[in-house]
N, C-alpha and C positions, 0 to 999 in steps of 0.2 A: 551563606547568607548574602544576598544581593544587596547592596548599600544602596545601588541607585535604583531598584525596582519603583515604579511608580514614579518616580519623578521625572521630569523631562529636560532633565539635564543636560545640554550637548556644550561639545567642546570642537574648536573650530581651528584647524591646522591647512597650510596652504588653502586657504581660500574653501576647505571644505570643512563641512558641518558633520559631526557623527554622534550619536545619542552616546552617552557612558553606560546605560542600561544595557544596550547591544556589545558595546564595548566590553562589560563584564559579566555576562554570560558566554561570551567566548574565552575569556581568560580562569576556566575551570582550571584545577590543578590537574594535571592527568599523570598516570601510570607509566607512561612510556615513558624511554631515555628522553632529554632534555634535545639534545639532538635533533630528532624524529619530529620534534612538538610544531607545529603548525602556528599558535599563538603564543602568545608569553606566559610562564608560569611565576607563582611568587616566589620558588626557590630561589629562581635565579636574582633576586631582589631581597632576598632576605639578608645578606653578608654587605650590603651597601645604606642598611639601615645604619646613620652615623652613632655611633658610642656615646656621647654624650645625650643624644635619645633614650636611647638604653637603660643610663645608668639614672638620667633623670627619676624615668620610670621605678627603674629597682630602688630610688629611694621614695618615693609619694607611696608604692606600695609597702616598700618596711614601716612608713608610719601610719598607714592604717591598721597595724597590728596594735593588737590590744594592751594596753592601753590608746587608743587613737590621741595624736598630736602630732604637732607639725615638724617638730624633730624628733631625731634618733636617738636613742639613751645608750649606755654600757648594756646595759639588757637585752635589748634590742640587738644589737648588735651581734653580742655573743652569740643569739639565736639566728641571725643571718650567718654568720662565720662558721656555725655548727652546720649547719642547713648544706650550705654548698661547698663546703671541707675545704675553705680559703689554707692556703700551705700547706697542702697536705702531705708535701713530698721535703716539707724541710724540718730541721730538727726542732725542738722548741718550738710548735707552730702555735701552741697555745699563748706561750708566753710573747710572739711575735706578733702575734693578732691583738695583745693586749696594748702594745707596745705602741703599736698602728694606733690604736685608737687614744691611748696619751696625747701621741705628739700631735693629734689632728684633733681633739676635741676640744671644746671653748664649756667650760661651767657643763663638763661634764655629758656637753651633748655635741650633735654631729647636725650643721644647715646643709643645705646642697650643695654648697663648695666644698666645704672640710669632706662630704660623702663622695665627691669627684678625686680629692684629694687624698684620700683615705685609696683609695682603689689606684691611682698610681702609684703609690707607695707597695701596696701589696703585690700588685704585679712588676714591680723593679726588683722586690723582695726574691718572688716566686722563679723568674725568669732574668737575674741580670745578665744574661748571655743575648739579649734581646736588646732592641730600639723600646722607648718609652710606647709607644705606640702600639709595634707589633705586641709585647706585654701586654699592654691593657687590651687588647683584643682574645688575645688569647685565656685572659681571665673570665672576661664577660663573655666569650661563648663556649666556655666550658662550666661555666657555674649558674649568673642571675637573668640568663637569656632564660632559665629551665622555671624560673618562680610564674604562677599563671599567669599574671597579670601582666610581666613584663613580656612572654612569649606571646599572648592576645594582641599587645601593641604591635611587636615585631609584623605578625601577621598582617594585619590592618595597615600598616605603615608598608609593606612588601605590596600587597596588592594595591593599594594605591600608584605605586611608584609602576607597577605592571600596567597597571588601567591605564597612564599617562602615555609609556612609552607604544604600548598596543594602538592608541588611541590616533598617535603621531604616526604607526607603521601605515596604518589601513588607510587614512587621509591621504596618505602619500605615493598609493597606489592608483 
């Protein structure tokens, strides 16, 4: 899907103007090694979409699950923890995913902080051989990168970030 088709959108790098339409029909994903590629692809942008992006997303989409509302319940939850096998590799993961969701819930539900907060704790859990960071990475792209809506974002957030830097390559030639 072309975002900018039809519009006439340009962006202006050293003194030069270039449409983002031509921009992002050159910025097709292709088949060949990353290597080889001639324009930018969104792979190579996808792992620099920041985490906190992310996880925003994996929580707006856990609460449009049915029941819709603006926070997360124990329900909820359960069914996110189920979904993407949060500790799967520790003992008691059930009883530790419960546990997470105690110390981080407020009247029994989860705002976007406690659901940021909730996810470093699991990935400290998951991975304490880890930095805080490398953990929480390593959580969100083995699990809620995979829910559609938050992988839809990633994409759209990768080629963006592609369209920019292509944008700034070709100006500069």
């Amino acid at each position: 899907e072309n975002d900018n088709a039809g519009r006439h959108s340009r962006v202006t790098h050293f003194r030069v103007r270039v449409s983002l339409e031509m921009i992002e029909r050159s910025c097709v994903d292709s088949p060949y090694p990353l290597d080889q590629c001639v324009h930018q692809q969104r792979v190579n942008f996808f792992e620099s979409v920041h985490l906190s992006n992310v996880i925003d997303e994996a929580f707006h989409t856990v609460c449009r699950w049915h029941p819709k509302g603006t926070l997360i319940d124990n329900v909820k939850w359960a069914k996110l923890s189920r979904k993407m096998k949060f500790l799967s590799n520790v003992k008691n993961s059930k009883h530790e995913i419960d546990m997470a969701f105690v110390r981080h819930n407020q009247d029994r539900k989860l705002d976007l902080v406690r659901f940021h907060a909730i996810f470093q704790d699991i990935a400290l859990i998951q991975y304490p051989h880890l930095s805080k960071v490398d953990a929480l990475s390593k959580v969100v792209w083995a699990s809620i990168v995979m829910l559609p809506d938050v992988n839809t974002l990633m994409w759209k957030e990768a080629k963006r970030m592609t369209i920019s830097v292509e944008a700034k390559r070709v100006c500069a030639q």
